[in-house]
PDB file of N, CA, C and O in Angstrom:
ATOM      1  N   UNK A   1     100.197 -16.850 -58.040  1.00  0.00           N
ATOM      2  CA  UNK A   1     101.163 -17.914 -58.228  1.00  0.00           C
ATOM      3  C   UNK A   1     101.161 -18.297 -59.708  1.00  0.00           C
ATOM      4  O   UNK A   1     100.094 -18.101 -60.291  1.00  0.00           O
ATOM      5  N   UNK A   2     102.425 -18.940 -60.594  1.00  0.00           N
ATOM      6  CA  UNK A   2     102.478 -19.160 -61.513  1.00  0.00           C
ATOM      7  C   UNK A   2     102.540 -21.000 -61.813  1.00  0.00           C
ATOM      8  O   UNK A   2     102.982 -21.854 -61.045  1.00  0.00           O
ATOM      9  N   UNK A   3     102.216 -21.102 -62.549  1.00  0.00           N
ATOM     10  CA  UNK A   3     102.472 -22.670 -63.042  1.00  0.00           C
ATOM     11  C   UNK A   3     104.112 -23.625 -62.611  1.00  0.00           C
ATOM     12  O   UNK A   3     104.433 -24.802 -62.441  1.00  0.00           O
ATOM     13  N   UNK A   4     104.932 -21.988 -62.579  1.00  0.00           N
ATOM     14  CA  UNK A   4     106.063 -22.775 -62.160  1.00  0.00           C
ATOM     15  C   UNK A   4     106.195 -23.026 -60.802  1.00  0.00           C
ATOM     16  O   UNK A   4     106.617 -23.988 -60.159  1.00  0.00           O
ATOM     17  N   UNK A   5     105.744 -21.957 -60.517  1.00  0.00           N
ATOM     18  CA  UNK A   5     106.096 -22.116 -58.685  1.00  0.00           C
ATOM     19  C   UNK A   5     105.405 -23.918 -57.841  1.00  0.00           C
ATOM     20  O   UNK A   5     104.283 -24.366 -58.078  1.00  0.00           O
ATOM     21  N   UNK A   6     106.226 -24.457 -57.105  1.00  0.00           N
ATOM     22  CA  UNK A   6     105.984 -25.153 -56.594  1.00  0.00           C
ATOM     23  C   UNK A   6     104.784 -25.405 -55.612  1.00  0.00           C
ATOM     24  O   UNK A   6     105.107 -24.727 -54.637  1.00  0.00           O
ATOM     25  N   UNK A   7     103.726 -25.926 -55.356  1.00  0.00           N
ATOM     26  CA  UNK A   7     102.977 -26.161 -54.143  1.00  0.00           C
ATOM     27  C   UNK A   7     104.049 -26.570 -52.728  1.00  0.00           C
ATOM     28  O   UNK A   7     105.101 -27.177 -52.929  1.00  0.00           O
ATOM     29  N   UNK A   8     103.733 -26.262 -51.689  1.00  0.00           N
ATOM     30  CA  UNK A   8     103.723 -26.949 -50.645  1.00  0.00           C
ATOM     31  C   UNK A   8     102.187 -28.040 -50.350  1.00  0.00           C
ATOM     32  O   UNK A   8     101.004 -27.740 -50.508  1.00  0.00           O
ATOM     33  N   UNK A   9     102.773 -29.284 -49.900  1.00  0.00           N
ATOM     34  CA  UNK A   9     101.707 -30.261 -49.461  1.00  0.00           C
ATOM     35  C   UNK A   9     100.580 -29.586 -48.346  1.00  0.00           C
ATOM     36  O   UNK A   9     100.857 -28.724 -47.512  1.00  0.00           O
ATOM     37  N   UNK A  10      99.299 -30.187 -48.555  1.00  0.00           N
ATOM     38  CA  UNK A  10      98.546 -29.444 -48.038  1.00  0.00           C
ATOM     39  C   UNK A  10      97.334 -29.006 -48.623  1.00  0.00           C
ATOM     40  O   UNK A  10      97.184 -29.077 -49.843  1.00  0.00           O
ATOM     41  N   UNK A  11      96.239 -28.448 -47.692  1.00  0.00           N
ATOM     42  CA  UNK A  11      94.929 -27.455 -48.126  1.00  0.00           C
ATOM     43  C   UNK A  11      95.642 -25.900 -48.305  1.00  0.00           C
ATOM     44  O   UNK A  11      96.399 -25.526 -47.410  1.00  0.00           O
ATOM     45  N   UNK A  12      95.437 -25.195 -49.230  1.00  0.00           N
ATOM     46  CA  UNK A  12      95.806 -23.741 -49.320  1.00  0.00           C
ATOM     47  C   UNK A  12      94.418 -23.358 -48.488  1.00  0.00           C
ATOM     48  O   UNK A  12      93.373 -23.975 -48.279  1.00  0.00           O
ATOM     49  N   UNK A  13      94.860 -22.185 -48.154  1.00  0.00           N
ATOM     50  CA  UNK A  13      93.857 -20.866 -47.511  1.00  0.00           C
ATOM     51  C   UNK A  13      93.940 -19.681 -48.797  1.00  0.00           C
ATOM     52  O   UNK A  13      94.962 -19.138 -49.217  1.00  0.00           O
ATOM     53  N   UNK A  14      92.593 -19.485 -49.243  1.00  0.00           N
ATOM     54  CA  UNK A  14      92.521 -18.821 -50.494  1.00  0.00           C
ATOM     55  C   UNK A  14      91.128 -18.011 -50.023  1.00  0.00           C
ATOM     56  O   UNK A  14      90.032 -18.383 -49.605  1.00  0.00           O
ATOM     57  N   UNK A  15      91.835 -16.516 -50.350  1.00  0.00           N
ATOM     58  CA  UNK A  15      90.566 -15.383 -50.115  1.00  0.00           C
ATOM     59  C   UNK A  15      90.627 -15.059 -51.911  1.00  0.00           C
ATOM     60  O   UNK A  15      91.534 -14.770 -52.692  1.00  0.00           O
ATOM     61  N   UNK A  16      89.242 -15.271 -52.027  1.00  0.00           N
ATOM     62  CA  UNK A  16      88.434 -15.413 -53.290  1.00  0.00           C
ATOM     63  C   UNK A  16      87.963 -14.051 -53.645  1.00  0.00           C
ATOM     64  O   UNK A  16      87.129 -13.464 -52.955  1.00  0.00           O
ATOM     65  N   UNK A  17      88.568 -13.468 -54.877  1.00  0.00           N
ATOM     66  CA  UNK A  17      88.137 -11.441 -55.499  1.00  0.00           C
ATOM     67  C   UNK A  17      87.352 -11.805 -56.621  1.00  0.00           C
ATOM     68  O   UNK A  17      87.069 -12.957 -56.948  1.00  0.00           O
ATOM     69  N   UNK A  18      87.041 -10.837 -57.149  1.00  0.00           N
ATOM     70  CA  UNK A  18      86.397 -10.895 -58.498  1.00  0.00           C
ATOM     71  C   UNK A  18      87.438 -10.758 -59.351  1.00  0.00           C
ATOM     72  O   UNK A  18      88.156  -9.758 -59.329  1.00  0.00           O
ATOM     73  N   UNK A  19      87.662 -12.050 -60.423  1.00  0.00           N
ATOM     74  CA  UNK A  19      88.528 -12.138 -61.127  1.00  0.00           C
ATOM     75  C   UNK A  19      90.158 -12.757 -60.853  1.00  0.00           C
ATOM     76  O   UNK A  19      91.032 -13.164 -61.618  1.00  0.00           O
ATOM     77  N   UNK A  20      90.085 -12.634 -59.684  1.00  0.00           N
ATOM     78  CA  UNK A  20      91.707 -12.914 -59.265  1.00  0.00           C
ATOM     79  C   UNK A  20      91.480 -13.505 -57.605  1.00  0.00           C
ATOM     80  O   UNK A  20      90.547 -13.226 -56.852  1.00  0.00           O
ATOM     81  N   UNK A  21      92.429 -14.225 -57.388  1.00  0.00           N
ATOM     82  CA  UNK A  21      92.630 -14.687 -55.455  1.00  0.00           C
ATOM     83  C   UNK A  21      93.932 -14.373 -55.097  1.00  0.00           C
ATOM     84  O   UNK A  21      94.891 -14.212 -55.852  1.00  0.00           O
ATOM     85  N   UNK A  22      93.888 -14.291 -53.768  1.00  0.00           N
ATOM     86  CA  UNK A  22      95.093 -14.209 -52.907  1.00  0.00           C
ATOM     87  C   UNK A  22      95.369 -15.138 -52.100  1.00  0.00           C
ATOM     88  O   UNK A  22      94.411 -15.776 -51.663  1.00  0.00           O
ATOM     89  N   UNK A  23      96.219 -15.366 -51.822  1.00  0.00           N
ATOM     90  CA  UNK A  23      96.511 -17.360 -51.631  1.00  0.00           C
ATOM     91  C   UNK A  23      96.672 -16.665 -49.698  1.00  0.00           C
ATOM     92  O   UNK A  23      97.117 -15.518 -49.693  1.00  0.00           O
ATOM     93  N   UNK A  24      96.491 -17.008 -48.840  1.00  0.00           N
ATOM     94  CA  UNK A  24      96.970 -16.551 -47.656  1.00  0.00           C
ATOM     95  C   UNK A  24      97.362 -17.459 -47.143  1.00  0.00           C
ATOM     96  O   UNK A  24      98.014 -17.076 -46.171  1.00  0.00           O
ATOM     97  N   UNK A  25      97.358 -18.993 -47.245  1.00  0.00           N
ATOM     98  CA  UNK A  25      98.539 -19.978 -46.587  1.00  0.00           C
ATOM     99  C   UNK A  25      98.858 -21.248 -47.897  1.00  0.00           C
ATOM    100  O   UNK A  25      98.105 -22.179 -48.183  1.00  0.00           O
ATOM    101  N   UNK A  26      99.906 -20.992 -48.394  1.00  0.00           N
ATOM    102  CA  UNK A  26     100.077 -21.675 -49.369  1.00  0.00           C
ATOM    103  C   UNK A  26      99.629 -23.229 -49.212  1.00  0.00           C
ATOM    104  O   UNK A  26      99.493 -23.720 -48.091  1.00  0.00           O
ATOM    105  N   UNK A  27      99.357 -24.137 -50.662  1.00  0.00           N
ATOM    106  CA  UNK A  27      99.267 -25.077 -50.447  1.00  0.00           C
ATOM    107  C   UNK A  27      98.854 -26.024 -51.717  1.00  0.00           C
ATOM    108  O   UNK A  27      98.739 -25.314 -52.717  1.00  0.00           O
ATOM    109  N   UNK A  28      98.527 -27.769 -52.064  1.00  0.00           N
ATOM    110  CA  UNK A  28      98.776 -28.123 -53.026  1.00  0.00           C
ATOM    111  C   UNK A  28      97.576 -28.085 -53.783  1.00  0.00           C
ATOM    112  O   UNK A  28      97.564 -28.412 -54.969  1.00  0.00           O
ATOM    113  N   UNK A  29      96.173 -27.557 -52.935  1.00  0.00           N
ATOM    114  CA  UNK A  29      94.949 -27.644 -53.599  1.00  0.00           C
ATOM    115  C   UNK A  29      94.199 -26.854 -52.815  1.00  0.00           C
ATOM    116  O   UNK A  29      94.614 -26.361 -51.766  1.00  0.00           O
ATOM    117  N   UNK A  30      92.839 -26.660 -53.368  1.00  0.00           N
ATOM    118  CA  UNK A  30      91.732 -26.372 -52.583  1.00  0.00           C
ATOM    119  C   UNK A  30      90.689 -27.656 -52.449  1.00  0.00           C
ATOM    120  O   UNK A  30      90.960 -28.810 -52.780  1.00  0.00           O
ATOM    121  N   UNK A  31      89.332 -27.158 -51.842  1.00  0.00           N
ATOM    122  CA  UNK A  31      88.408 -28.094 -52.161  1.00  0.00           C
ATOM    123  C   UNK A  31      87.499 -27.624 -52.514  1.00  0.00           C
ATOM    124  O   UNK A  31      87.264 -26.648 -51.802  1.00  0.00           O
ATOM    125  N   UNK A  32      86.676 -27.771 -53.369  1.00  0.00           N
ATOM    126  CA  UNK A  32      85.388 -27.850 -54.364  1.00  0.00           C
ATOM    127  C   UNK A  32      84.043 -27.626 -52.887  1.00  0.00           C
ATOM    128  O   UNK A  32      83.692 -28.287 -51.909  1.00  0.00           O
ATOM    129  N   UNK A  33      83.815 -26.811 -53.274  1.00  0.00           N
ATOM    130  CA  UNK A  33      82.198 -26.389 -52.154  1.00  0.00           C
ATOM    131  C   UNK A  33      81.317 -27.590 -52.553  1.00  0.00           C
ATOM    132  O   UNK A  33      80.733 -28.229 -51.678  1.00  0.00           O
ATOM    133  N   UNK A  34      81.197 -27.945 -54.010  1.00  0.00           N
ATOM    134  CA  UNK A  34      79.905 -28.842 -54.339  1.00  0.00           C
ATOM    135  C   UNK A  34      80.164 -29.947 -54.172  1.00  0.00           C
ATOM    136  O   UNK A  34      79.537 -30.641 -53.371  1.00  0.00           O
ATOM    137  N   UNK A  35      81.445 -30.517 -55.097  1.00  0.00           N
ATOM    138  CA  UNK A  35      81.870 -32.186 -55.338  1.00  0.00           C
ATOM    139  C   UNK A  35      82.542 -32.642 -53.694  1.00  0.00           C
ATOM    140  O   UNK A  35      82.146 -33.637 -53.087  1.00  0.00           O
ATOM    141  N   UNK A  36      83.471 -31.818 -53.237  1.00  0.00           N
ATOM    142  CA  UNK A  36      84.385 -31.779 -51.847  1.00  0.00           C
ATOM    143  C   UNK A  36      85.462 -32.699 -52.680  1.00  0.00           C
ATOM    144  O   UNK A  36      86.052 -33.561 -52.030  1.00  0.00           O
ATOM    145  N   UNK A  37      85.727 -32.580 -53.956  1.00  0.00           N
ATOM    146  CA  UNK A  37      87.103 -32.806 -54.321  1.00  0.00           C
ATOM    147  C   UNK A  37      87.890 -31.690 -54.367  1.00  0.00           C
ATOM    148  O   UNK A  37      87.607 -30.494 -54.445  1.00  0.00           O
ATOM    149  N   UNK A  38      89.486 -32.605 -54.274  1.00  0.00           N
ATOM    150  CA  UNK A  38      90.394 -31.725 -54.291  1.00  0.00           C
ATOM    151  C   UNK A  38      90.951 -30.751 -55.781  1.00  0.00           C
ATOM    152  O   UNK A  38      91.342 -31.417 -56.740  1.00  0.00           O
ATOM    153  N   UNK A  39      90.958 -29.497 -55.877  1.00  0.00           N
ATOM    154  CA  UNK A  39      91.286 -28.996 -57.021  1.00  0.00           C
ATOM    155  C   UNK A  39      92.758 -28.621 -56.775  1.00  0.00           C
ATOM    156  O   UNK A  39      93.157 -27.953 -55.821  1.00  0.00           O
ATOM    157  N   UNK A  40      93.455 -29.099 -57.687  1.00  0.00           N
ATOM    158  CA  UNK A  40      94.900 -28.349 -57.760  1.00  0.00           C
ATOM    159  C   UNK A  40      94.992 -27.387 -58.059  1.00  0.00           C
ATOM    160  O   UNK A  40      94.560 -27.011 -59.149  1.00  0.00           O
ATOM    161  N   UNK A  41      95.779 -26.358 -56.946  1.00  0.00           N
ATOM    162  CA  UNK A  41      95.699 -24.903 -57.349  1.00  0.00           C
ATOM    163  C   UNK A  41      96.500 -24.524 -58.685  1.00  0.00           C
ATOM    164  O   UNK A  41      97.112 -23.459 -58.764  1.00  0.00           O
ATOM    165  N   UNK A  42      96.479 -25.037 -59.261  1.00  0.00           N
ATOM    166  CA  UNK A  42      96.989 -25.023 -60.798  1.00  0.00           C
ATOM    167  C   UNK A  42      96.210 -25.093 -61.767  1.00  0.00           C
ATOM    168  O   UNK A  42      96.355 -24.532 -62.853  1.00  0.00           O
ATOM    169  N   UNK A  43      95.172 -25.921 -61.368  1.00  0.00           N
ATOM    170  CA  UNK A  43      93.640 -26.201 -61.869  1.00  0.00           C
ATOM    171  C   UNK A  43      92.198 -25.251 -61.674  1.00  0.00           C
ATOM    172  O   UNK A  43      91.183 -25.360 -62.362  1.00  0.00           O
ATOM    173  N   UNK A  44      92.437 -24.227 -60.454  1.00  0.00           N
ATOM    174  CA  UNK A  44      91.610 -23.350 -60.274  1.00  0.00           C
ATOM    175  C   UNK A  44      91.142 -22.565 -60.965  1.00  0.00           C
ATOM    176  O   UNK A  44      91.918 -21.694 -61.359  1.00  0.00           O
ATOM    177  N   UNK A  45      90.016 -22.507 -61.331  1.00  0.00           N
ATOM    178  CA  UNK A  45      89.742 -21.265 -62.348  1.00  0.00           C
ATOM    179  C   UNK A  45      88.171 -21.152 -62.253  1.00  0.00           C
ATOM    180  O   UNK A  45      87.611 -20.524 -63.152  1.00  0.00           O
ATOM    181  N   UNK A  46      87.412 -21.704 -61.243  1.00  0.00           N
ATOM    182  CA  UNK A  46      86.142 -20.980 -60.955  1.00  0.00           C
ATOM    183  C   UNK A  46      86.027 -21.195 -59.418  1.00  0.00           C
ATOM    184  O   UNK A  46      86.359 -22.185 -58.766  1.00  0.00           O
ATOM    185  N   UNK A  47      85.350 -19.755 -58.902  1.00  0.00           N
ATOM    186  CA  UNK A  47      85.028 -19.373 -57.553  1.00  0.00           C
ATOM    187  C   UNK A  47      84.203 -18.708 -57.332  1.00  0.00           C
ATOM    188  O   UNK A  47      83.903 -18.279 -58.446  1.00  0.00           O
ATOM    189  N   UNK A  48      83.305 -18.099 -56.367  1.00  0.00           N
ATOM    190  CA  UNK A  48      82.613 -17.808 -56.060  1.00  0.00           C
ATOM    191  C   UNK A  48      83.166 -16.289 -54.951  1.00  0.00           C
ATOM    192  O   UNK A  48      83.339 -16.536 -53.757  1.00  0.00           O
ATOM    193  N   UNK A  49      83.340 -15.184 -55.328  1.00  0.00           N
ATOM    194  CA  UNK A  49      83.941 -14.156 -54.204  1.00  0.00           C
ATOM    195  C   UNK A  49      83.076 -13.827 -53.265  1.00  0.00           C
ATOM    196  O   UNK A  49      83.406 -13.189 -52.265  1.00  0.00           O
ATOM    197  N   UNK A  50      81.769 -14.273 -53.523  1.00  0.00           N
ATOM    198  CA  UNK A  50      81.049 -13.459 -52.281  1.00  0.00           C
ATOM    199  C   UNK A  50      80.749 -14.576 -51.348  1.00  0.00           C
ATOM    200  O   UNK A  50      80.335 -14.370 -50.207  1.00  0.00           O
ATOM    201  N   UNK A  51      80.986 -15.899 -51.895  1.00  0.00           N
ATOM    202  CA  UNK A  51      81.025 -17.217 -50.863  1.00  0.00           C
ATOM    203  C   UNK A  51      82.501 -17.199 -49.999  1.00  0.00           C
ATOM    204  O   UNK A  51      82.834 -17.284 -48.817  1.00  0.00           O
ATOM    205  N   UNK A  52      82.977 -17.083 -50.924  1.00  0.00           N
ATOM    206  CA  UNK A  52      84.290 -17.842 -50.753  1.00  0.00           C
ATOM    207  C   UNK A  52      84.586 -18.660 -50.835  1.00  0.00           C
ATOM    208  O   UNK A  52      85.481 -19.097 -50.112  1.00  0.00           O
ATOM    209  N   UNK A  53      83.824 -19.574 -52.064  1.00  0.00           N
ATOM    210  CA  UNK A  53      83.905 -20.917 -52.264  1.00  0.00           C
ATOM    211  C   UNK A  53      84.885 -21.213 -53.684  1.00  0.00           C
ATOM    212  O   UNK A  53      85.062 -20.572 -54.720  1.00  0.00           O
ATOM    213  N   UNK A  54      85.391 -22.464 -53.182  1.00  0.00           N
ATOM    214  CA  UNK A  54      85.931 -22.920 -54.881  1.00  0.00           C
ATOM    215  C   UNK A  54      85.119 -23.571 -55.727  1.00  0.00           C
ATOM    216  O   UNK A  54      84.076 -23.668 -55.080  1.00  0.00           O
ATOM    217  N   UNK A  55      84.894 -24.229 -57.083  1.00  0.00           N
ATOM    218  CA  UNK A  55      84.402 -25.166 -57.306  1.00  0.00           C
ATOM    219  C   UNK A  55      85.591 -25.915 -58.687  1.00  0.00           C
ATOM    220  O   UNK A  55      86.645 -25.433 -59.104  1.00  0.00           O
ATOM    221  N   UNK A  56      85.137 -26.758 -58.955  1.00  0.00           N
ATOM    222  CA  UNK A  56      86.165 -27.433 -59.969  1.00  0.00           C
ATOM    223  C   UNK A  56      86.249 -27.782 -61.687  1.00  0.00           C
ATOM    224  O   UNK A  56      87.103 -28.229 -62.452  1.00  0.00           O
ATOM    225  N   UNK A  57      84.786 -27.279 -61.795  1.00  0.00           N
ATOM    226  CA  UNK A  57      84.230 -27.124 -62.793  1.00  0.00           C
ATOM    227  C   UNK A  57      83.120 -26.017 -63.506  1.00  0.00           C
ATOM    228  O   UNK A  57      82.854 -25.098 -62.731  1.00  0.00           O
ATOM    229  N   UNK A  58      82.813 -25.979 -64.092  1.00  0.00           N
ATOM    230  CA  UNK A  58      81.727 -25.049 -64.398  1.00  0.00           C
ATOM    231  C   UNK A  58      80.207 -25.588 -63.843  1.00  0.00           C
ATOM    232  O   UNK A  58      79.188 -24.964 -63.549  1.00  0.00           O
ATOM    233  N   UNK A  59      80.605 -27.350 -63.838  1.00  0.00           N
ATOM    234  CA  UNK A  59      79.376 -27.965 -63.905  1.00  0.00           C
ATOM    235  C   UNK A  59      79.213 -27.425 -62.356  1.00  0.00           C
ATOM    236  O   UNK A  59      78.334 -26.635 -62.009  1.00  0.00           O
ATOM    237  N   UNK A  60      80.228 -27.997 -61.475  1.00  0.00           N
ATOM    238  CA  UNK A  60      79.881 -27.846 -60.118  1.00  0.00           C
ATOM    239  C   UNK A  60      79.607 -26.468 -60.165  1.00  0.00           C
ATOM    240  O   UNK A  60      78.384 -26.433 -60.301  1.00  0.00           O
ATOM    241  N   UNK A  61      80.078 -25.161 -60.128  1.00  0.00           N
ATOM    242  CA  UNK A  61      79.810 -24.023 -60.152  1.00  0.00           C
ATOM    243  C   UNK A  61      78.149 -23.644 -60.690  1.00  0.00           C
ATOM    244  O   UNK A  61      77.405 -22.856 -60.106  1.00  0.00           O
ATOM    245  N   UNK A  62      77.891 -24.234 -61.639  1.00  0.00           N
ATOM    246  CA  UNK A  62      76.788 -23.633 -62.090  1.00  0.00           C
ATOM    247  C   UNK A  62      75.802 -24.862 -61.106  1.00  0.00           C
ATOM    248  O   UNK A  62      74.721 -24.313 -60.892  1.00  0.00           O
ATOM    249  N   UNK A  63      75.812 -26.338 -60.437  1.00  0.00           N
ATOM    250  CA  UNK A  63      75.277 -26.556 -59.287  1.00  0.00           C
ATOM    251  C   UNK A  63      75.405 -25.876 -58.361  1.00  0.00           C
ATOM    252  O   UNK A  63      74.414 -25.820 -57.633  1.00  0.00           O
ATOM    253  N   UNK A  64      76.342 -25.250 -58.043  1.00  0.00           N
ATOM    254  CA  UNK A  64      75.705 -24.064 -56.593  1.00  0.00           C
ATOM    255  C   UNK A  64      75.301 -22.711 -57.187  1.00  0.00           C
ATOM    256  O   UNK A  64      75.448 -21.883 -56.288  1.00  0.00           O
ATOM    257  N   UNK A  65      74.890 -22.166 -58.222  1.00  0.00           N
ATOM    258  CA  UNK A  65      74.326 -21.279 -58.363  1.00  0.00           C
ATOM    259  C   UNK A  65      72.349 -21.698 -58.452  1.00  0.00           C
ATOM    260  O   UNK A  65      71.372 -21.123 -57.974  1.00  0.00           O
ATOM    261  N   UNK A  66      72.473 -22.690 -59.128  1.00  0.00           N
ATOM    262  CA  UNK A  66      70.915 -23.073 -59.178  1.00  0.00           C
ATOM    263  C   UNK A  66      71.098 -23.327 -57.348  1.00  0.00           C
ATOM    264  O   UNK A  66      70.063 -22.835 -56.898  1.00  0.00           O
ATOM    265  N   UNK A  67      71.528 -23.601 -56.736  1.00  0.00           N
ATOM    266  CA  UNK A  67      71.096 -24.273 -55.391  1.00  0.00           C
ATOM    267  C   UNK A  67      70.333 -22.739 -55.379  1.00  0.00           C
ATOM    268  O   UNK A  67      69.158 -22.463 -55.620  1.00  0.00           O
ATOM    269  N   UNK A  68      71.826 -21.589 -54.889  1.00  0.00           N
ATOM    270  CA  UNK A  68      71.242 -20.530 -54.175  1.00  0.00           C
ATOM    271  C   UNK A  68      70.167 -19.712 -55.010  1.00  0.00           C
ATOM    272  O   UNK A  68      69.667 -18.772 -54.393  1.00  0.00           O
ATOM    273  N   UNK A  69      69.833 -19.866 -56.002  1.00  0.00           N
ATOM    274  CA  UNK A  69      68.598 -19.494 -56.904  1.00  0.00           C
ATOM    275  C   UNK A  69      67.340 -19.806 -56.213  1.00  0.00           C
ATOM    276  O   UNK A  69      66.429 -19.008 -55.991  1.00  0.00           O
ATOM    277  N   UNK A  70      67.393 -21.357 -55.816  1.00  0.00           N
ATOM    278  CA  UNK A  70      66.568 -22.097 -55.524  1.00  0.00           C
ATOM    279  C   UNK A  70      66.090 -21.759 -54.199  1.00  0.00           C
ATOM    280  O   UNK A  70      64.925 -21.587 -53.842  1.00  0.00           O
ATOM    281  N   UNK A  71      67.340 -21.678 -53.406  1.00  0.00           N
ATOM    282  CA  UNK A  71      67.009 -21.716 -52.084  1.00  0.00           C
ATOM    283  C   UNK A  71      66.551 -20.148 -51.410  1.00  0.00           C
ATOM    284  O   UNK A  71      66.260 -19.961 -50.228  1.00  0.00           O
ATOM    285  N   UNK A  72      66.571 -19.314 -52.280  1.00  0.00           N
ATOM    286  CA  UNK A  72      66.609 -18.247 -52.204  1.00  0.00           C
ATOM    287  C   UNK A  72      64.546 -17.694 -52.468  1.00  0.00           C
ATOM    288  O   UNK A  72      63.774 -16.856 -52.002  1.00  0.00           O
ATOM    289  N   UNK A  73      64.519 -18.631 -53.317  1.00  0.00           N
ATOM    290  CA  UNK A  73      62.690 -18.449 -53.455  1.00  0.00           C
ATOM    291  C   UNK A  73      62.179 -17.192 -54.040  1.00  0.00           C
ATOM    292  O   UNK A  73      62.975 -16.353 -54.462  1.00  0.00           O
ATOM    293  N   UNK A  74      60.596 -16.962 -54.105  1.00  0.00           N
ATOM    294  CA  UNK A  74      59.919 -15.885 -54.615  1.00  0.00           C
ATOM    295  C   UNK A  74      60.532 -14.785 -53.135  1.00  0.00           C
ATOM    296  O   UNK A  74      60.850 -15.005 -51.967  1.00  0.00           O
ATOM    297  N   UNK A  75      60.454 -13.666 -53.959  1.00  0.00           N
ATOM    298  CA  UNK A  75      60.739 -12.237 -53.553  1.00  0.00           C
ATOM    299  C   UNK A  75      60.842 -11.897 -52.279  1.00  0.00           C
ATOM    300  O   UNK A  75      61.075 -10.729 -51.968  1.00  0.00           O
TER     301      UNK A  75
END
């Protein structure tokens, strides 16, 4: 989707690639895995492909990477 194209109101359904997504039910945002705010899909620009998670920032993003670091433990 481009900046021009309009949202429909709503949660989008977004399957998350490396580098790029595919929107599969359009809509005016996602939500953030960490904060559970809403990101405008205009605003998207960090995800997670092997979660399938969004996040909204780098900050939140780089909080769920220390989580699964963490939670993940010695060897």
């Amino acid at each position: 989707m481009n900046r021009y194209e309009s949202f429909p109101e709503g949660e989008a359904q977004v399957d998350f690639g490396e580098g790029d997504f595919v929107v599969l039910r359009p809509g005016a945002y996602v939500i953030c895995a960490v904060t559970g705010e809403r990101i405008p899909m205009d605003e998207l620009r960090y995800w997670n492909p092997d979660l399938n998670e969004a996040y909204k920032d780098a900050d939140a993003a780089l909080t769920r990477w220390k989580q699964l670091t963490t939670d993940q433990g010695p060897g």
